[in-house]
BADORO-298432 format. One record per atom (N, C-alpha, C, O, CB): residue number from 1; chain; x, y, z. Coordinates in nm, 2 decimals, padded with zeros to 4 digits. Glycine has a CB too. Layout:
<atoms>
<atom><n>NUM</n><chain>A</chain><xx>X</xx><yy>Y</yy><zz>Z</zz></atom>
...
</atoms>
This chain:
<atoms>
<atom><n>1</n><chain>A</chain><xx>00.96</xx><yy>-01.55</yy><zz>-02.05</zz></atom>
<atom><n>1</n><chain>A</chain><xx>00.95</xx><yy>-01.54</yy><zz>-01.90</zz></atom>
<atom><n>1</n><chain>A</chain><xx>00.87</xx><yy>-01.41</yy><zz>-01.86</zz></atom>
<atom><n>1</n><chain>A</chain><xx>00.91</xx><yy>-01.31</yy><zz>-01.92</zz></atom>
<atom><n>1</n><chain>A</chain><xx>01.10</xx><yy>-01.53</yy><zz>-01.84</zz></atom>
<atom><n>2</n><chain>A</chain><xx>00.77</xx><yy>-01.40</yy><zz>-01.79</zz></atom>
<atom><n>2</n><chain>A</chain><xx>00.68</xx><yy>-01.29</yy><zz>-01.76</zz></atom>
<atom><n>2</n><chain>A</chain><xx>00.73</xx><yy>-01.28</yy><zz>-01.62</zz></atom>
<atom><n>2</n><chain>A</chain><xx>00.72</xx><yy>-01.37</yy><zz>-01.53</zz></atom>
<atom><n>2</n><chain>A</chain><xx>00.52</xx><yy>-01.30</yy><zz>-01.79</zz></atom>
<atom><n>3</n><chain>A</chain><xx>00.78</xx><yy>-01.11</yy><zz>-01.63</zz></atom>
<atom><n>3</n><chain>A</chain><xx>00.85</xx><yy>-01.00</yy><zz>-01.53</zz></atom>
<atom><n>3</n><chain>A</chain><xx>00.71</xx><yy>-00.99</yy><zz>-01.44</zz></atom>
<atom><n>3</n><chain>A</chain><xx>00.60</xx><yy>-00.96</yy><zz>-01.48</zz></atom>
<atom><n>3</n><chain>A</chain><xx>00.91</xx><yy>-00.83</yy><zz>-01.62</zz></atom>
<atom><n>4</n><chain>A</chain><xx>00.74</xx><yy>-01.01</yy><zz>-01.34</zz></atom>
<atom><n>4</n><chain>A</chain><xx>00.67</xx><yy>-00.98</yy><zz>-01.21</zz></atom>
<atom><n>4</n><chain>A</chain><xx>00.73</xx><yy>-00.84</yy><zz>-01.11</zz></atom>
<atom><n>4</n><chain>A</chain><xx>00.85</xx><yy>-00.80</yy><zz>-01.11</zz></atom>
<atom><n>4</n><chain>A</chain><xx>00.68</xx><yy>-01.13</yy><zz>-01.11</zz></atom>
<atom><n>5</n><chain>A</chain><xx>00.67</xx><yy>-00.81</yy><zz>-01.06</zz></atom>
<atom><n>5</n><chain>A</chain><xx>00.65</xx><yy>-00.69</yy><zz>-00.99</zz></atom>
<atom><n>5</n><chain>A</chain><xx>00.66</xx><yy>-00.70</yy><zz>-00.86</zz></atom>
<atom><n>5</n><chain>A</chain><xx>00.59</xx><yy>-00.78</yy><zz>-00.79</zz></atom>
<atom><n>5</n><chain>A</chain><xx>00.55</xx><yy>-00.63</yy><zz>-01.01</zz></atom>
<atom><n>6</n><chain>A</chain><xx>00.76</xx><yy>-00.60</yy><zz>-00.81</zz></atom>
<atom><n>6</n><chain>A</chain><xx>00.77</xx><yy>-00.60</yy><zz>-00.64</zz></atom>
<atom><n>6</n><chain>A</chain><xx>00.64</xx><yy>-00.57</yy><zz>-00.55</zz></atom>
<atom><n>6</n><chain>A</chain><xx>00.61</xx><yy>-00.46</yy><zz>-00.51</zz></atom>
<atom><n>6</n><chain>A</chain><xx>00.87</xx><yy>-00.50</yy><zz>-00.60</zz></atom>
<atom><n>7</n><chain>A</chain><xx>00.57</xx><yy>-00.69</yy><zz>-00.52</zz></atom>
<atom><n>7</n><chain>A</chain><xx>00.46</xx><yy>-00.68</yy><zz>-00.47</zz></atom>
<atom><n>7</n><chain>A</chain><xx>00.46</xx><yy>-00.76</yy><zz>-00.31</zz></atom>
<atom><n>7</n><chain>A</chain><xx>00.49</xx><yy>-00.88</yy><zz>-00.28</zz></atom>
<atom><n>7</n><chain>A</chain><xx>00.36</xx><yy>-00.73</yy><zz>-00.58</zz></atom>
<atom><n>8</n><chain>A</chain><xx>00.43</xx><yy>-00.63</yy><zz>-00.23</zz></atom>
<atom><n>8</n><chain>A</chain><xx>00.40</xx><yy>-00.66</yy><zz>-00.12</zz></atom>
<atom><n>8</n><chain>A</chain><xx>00.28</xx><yy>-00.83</yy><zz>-00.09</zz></atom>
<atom><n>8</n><chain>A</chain><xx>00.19</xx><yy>-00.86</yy><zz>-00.16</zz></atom>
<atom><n>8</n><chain>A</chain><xx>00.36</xx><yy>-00.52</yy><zz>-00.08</zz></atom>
<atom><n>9</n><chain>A</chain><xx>00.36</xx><yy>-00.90</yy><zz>00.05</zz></atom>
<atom><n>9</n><chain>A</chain><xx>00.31</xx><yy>-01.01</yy><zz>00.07</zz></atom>
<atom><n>9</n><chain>A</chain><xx>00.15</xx><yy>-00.95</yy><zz>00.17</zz></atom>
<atom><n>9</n><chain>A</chain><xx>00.15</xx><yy>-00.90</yy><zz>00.28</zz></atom>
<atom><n>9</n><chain>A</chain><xx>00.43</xx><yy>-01.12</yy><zz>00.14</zz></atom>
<atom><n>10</n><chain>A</chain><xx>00.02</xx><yy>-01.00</yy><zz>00.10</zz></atom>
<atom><n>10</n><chain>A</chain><xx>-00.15</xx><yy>-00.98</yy><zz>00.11</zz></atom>
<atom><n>10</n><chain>A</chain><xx>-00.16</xx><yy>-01.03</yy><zz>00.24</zz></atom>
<atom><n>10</n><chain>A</chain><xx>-00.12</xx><yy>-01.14</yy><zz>00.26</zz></atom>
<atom><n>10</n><chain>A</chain><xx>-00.25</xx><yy>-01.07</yy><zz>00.00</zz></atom>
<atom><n>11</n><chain>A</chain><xx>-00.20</xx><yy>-00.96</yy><zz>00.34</zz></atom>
<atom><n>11</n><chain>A</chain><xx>-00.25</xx><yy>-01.04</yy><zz>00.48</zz></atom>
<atom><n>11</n><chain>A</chain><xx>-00.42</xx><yy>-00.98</yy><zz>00.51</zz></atom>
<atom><n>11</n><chain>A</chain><xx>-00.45</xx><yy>-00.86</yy><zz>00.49</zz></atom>
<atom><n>11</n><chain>A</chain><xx>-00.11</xx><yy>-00.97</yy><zz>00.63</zz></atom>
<atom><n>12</n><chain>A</chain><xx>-00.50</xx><yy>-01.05</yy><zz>00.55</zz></atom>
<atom><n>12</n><chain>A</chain><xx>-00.65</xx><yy>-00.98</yy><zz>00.63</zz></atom>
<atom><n>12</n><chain>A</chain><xx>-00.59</xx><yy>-00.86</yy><zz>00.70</zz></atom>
<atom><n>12</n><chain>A</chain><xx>-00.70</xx><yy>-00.80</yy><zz>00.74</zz></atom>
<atom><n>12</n><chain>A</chain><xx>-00.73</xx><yy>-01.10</yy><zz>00.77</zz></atom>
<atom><n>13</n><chain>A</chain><xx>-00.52</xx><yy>-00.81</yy><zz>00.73</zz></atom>
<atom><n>13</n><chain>A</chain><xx>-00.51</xx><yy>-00.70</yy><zz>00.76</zz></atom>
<atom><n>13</n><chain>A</chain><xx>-00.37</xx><yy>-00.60</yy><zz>00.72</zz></atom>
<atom><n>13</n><chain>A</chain><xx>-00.25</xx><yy>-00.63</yy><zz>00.74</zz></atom>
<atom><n>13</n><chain>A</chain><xx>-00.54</xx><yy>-00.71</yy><zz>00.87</zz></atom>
<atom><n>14</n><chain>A</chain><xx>-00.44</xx><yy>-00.47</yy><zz>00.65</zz></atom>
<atom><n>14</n><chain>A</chain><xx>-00.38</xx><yy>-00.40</yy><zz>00.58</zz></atom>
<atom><n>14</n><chain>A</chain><xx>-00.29</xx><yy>-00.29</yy><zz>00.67</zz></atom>
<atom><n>14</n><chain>A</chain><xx>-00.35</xx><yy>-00.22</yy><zz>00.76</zz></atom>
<atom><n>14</n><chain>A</chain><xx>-00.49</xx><yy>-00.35</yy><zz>00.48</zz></atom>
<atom><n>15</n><chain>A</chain><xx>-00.19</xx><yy>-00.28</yy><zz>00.64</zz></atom>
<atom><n>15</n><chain>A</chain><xx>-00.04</xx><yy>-00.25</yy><zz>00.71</zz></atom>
<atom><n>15</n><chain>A</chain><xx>00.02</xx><yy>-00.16</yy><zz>00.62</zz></atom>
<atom><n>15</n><chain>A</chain><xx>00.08</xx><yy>-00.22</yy><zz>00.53</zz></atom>
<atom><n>15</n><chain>A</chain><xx>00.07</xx><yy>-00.39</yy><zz>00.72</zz></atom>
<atom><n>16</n><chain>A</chain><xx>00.03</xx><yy>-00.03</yy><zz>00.62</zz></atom>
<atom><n>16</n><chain>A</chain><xx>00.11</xx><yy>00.07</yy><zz>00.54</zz></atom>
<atom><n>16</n><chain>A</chain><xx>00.27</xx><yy>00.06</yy><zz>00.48</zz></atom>
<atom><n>16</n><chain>A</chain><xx>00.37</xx><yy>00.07</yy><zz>00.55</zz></atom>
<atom><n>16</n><chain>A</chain><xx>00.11</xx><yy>00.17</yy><zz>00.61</zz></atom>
<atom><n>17</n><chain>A</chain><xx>00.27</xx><yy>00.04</yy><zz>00.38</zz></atom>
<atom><n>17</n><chain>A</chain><xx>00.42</xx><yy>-00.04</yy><zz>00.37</zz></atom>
<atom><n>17</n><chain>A</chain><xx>00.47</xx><yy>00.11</yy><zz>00.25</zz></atom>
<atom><n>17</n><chain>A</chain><xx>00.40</xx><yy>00.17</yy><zz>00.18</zz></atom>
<atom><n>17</n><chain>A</chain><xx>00.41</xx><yy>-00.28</yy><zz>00.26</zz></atom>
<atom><n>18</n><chain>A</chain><xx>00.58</xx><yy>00.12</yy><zz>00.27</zz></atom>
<atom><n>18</n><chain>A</chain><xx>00.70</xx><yy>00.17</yy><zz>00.22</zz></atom>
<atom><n>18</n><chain>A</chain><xx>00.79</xx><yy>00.11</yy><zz>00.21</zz></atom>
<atom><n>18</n><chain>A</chain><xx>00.83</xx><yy>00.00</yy><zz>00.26</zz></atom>
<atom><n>18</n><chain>A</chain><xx>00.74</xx><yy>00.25</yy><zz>00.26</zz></atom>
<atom><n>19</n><chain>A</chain><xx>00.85</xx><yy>00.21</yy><zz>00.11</zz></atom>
<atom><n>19</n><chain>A</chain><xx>01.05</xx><yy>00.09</yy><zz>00.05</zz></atom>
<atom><n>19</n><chain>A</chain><xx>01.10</xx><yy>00.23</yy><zz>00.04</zz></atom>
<atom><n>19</n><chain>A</chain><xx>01.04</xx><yy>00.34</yy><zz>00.06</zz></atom>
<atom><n>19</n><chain>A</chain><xx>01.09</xx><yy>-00.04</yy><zz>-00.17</zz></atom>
<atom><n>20</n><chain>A</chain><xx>01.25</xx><yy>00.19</yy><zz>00.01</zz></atom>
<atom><n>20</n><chain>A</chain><xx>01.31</xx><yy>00.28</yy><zz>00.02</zz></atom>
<atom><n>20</n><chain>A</chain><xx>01.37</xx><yy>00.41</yy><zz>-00.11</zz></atom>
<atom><n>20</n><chain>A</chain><xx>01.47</xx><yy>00.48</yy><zz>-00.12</zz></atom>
<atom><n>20</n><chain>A</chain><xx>01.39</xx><yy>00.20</yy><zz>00.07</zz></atom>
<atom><n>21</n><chain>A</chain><xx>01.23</xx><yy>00.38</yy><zz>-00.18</zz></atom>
<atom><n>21</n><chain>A</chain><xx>01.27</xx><yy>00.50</yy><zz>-00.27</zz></atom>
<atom><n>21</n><chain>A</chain><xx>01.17</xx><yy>00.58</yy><zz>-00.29</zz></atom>
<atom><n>21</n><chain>A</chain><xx>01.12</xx><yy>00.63</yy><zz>-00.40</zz></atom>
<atom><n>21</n><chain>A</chain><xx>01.33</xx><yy>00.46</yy><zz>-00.40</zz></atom>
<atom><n>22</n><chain>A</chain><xx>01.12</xx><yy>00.60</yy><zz>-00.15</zz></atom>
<atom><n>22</n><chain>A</chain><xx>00.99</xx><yy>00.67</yy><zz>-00.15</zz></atom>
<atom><n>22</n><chain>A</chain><xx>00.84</xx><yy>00.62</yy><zz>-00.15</zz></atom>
<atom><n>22</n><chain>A</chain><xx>00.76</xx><yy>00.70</yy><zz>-00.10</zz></atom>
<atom><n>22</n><chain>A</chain><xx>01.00</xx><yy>00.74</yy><zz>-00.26</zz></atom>
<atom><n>23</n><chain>A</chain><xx>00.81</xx><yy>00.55</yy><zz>-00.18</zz></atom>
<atom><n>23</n><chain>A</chain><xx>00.74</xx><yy>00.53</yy><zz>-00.25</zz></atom>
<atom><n>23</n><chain>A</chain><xx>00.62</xx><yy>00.42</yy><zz>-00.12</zz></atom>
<atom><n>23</n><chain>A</chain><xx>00.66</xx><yy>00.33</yy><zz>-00.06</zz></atom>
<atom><n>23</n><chain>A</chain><xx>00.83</xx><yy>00.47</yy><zz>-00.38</zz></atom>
<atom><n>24</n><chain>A</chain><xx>00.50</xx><yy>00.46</yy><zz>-00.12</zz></atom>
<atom><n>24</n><chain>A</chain><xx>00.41</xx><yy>00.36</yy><zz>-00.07</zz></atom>
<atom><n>24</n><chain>A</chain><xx>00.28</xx><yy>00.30</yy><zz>-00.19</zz></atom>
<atom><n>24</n><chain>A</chain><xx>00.21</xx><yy>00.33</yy><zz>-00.29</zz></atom>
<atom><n>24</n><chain>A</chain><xx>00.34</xx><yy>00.44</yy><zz>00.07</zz></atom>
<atom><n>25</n><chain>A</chain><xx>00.33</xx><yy>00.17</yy><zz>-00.07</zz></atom>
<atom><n>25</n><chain>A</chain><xx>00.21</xx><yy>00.08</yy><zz>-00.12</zz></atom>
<atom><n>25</n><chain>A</chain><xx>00.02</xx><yy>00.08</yy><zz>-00.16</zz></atom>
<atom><n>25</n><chain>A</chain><xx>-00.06</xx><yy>00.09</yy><zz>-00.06</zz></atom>
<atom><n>25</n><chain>A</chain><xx>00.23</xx><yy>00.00</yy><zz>-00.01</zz></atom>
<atom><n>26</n><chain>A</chain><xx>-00.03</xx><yy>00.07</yy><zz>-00.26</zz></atom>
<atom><n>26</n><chain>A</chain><xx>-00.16</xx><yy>00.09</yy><zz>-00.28</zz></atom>
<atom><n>26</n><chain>A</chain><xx>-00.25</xx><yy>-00.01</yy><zz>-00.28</zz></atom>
<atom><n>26</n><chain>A</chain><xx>-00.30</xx><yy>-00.05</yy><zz>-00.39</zz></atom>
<atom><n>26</n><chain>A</chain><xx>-00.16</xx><yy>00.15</yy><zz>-00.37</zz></atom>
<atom><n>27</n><chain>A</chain><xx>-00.30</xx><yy>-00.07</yy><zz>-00.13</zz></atom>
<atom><n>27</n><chain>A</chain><xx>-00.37</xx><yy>-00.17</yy><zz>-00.11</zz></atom>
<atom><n>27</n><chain>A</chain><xx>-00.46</xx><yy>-00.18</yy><zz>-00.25</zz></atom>
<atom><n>27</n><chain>A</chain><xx>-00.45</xx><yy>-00.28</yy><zz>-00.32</zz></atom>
<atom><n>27</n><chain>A</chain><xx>-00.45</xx><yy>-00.15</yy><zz>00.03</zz></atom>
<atom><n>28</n><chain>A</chain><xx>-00.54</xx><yy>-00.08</yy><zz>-00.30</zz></atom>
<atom><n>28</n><chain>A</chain><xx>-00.61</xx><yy>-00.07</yy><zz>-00.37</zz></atom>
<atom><n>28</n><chain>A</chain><xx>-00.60</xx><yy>-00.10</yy><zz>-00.51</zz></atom>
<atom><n>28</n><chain>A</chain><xx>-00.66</xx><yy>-00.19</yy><zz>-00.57</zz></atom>
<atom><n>28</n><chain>A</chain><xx>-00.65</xx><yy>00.02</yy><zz>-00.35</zz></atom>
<atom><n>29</n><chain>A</chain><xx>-00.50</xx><yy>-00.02</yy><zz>-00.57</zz></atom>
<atom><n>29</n><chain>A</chain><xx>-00.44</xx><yy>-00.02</yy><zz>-00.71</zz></atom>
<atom><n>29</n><chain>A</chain><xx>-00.37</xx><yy>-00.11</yy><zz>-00.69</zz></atom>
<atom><n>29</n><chain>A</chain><xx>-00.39</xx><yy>-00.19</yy><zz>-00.79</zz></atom>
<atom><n>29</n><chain>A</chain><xx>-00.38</xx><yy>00.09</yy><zz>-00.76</zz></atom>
<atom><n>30</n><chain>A</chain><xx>-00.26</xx><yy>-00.15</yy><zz>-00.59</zz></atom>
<atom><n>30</n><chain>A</chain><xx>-00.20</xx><yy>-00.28</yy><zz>-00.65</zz></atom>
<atom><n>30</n><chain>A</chain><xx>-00.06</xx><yy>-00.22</yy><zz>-00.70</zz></atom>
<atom><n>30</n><chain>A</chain><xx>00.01</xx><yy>-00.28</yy><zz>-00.78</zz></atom>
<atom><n>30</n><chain>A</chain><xx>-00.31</xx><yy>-00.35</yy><zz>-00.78</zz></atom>
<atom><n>31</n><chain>A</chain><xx>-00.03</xx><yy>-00.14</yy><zz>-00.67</zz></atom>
<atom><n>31</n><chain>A</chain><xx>00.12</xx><yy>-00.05</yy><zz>-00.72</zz></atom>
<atom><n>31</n><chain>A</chain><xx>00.17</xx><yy>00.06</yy><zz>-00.60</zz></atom>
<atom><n>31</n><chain>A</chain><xx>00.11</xx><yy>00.11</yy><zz>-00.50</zz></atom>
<atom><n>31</n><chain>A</chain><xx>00.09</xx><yy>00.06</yy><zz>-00.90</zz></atom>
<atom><n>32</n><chain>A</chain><xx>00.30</xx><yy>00.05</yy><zz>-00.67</zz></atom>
<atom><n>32</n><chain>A</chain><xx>00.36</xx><yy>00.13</yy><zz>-00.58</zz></atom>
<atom><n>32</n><chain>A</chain><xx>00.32</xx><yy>00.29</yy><zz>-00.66</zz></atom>
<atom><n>32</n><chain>A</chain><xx>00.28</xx><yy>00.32</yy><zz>-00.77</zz></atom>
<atom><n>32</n><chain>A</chain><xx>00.54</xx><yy>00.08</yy><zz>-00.58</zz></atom>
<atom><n>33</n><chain>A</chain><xx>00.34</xx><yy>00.38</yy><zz>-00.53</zz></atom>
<atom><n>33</n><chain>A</chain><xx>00.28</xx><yy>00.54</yy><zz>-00.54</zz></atom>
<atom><n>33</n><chain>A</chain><xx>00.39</xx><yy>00.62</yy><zz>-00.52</zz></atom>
<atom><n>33</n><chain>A</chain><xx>00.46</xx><yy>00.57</yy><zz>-00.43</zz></atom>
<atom><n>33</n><chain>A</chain><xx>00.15</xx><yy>00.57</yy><zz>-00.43</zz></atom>
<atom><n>34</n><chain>A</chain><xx>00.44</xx><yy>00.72</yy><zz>-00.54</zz></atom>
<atom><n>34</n><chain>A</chain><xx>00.49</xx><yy>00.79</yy><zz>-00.48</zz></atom>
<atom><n>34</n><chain>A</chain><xx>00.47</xx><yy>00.83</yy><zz>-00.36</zz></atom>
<atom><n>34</n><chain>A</chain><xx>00.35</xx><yy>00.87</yy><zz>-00.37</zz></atom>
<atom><n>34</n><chain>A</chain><xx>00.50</xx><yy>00.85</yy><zz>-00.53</zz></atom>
<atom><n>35</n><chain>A</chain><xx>00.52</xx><yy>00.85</yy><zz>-00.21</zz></atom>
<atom><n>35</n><chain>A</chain><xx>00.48</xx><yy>00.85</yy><zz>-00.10</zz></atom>
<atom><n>35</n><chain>A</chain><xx>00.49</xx><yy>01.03</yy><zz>-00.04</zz></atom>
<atom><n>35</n><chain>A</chain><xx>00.59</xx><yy>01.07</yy><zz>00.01</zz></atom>
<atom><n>35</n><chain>A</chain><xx>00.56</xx><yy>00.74</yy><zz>-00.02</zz></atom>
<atom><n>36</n><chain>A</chain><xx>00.35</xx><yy>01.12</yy><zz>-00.07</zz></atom>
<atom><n>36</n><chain>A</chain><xx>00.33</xx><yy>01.27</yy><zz>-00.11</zz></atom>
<atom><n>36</n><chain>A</chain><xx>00.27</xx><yy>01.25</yy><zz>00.04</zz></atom>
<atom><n>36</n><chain>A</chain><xx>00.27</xx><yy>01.15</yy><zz>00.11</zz></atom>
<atom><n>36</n><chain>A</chain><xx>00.23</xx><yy>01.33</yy><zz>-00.27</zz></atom>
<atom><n>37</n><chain>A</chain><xx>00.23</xx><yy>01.37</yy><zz>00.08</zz></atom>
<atom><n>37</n><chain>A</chain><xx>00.15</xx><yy>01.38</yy><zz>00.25</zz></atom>
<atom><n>37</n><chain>A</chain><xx>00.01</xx><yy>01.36</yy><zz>00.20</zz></atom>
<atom><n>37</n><chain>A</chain><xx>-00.08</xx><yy>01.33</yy><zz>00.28</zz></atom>
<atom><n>37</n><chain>A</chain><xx>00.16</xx><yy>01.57</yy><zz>00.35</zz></atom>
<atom><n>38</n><chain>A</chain><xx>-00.02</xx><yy>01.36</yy><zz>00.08</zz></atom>
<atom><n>38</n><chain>A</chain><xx>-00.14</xx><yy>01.37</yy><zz>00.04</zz></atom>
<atom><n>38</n><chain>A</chain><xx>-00.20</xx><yy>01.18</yy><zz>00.00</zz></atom>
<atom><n>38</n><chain>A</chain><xx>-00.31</xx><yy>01.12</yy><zz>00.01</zz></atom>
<atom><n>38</n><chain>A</chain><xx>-00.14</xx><yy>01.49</yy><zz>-00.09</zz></atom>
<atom><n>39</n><chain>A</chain><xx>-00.11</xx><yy>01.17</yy><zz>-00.02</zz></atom>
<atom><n>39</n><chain>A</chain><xx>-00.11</xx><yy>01.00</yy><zz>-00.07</zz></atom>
<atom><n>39</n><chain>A</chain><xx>-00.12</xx><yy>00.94</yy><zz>00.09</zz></atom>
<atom><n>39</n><chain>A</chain><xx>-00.23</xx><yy>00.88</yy><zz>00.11</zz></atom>
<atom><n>39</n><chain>A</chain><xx>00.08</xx><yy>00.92</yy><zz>-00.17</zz></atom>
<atom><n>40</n><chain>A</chain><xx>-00.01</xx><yy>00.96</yy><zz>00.21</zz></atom>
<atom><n>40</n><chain>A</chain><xx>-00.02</xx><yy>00.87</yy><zz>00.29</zz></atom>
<atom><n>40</n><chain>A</chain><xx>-00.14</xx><yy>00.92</yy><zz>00.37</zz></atom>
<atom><n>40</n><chain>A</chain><xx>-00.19</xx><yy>00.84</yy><zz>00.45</zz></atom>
<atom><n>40</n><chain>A</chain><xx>00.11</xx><yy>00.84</yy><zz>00.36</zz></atom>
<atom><n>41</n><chain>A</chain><xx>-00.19</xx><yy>01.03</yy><zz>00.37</zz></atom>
<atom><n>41</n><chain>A</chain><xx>-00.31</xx><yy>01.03</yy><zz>00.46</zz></atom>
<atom><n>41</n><chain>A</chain><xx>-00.43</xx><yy>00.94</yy><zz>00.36</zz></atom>
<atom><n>41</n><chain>A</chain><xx>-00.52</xx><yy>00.89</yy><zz>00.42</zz></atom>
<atom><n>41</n><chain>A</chain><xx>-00.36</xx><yy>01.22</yy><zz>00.50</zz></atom>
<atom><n>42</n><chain>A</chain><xx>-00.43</xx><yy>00.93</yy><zz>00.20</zz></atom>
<atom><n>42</n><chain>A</chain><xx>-00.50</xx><yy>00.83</yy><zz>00.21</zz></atom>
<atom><n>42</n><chain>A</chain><xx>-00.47</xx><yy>00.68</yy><zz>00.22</zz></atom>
<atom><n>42</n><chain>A</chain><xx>-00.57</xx><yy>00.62</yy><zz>00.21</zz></atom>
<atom><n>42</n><chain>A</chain><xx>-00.56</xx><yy>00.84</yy><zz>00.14</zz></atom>
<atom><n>43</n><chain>A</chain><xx>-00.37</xx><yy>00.61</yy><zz>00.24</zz></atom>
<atom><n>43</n><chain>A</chain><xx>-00.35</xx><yy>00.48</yy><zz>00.24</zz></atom>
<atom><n>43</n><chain>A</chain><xx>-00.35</xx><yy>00.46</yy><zz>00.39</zz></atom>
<atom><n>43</n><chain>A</chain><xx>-00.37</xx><yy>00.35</yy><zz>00.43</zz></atom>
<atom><n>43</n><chain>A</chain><xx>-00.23</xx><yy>00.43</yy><zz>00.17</zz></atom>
<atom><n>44</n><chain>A</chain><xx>-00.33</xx><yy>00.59</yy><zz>00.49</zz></atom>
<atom><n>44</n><chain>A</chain><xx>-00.32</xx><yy>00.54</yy><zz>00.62</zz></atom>
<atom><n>44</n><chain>A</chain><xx>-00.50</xx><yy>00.53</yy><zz>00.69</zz></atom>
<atom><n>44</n><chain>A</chain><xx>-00.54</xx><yy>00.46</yy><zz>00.78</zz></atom>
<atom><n>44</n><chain>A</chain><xx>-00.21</xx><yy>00.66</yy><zz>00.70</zz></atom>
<atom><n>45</n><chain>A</chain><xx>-00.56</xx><yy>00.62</yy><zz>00.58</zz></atom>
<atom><n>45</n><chain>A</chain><xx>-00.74</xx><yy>00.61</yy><zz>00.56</zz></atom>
<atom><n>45</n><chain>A</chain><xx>-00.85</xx><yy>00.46</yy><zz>00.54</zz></atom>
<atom><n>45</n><chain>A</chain><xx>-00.95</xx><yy>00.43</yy><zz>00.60</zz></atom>
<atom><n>45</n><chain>A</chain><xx>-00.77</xx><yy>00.70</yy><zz>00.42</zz></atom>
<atom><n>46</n><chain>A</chain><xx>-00.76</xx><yy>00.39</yy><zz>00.39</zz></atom>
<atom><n>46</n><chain>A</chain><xx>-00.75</xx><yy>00.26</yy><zz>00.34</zz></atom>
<atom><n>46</n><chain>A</chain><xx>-00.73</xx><yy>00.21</yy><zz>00.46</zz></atom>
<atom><n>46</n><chain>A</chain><xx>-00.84</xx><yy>00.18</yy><zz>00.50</zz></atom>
<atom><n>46</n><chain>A</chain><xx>-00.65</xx><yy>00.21</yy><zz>00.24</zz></atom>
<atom><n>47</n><chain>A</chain><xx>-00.66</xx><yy>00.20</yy><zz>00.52</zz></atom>
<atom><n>47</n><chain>A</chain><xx>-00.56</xx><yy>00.09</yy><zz>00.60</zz></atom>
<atom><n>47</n><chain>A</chain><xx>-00.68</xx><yy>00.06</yy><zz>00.72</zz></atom>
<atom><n>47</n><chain>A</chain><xx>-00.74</xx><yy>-00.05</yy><zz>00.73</zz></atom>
<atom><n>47</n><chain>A</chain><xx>-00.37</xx><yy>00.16</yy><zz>00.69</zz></atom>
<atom><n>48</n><chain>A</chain><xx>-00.70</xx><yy>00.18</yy><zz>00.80</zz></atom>
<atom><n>48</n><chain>A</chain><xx>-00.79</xx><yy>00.22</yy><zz>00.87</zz></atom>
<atom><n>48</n><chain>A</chain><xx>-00.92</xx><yy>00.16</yy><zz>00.85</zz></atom>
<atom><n>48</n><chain>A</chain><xx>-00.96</xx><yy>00.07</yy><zz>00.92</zz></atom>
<atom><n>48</n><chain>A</chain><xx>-00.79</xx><yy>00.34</yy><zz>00.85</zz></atom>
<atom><n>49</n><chain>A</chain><xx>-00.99</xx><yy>00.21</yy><zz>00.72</zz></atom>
<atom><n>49</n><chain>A</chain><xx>-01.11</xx><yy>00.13</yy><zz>00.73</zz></atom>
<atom><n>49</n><chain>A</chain><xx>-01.10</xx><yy>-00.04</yy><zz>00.67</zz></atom>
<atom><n>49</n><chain>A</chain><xx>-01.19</xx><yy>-00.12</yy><zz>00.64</zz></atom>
<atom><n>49</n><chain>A</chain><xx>-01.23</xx><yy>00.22</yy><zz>00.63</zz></atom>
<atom><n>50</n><chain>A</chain><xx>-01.00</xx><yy>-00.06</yy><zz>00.66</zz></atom>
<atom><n>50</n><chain>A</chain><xx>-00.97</xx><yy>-00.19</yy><zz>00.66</zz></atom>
<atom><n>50</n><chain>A</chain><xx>-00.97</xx><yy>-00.29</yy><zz>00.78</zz></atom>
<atom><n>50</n><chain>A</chain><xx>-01.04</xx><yy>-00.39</yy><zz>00.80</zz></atom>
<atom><n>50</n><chain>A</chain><xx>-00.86</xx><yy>-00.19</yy><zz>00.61</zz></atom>
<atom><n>51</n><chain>A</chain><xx>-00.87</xx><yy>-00.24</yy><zz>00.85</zz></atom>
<atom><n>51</n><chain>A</chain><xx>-00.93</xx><yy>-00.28</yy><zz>00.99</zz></atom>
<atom><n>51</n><chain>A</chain><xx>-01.05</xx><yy>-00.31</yy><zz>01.07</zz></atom>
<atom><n>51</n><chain>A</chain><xx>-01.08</xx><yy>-00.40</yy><zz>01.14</zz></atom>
<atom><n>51</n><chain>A</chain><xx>-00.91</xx><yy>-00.21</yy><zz>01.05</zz></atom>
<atom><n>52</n><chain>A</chain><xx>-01.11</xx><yy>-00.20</yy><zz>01.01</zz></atom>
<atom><n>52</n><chain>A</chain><xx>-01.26</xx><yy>-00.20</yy><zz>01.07</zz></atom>
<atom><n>52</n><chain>A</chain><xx>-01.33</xx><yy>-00.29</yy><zz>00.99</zz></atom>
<atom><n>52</n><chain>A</chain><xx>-01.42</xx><yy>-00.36</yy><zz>01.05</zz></atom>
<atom><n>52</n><chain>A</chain><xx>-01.34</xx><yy>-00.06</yy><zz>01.06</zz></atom>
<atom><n>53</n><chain>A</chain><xx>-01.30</xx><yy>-00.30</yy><zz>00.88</zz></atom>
<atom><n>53</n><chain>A</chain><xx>-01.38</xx><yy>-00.39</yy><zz>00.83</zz></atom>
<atom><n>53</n><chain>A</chain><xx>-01.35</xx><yy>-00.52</yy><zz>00.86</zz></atom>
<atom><n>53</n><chain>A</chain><xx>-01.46</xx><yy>-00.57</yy><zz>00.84</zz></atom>
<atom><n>53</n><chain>A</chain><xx>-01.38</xx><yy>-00.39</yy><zz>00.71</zz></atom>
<atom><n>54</n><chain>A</chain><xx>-01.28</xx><yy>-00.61</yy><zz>00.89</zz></atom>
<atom><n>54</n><chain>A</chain><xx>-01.20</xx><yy>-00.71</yy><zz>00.92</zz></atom>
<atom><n>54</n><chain>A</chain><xx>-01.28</xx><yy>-00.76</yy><zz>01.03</zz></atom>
<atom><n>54</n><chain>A</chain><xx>-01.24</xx><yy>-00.86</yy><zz>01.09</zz></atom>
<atom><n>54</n><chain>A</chain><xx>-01.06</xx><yy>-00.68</yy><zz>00.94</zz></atom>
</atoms>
């Protein structure tokens, strides 16, 4: 049986997601990150030019 990973559901537009043990989502990498001030100013950056791109 191959273990799957808590993975946020993919939409055309990219939405900053957290859970509850810290931790944000990495449109990019595809994994959960530890959620540092330094991490969410970039996923909230991602998210951002995502939008725009859309």
């Amino acid at each position: 049986m191959k273990k799957t990973k808590n993975v946020p559901e993919t939409s055309s537009l990219l939405v900053i997601q957290r859970n509850e043990q810290g931790k944000i989502w990495s449109h990019i990498r595809q994994k959960w990150l530890i959620e540092t001030p330094e991490e969410r100013v970039r996923q909230e950056y991602v998210c951002s030019l995502g939008s725009v791109l859309n």
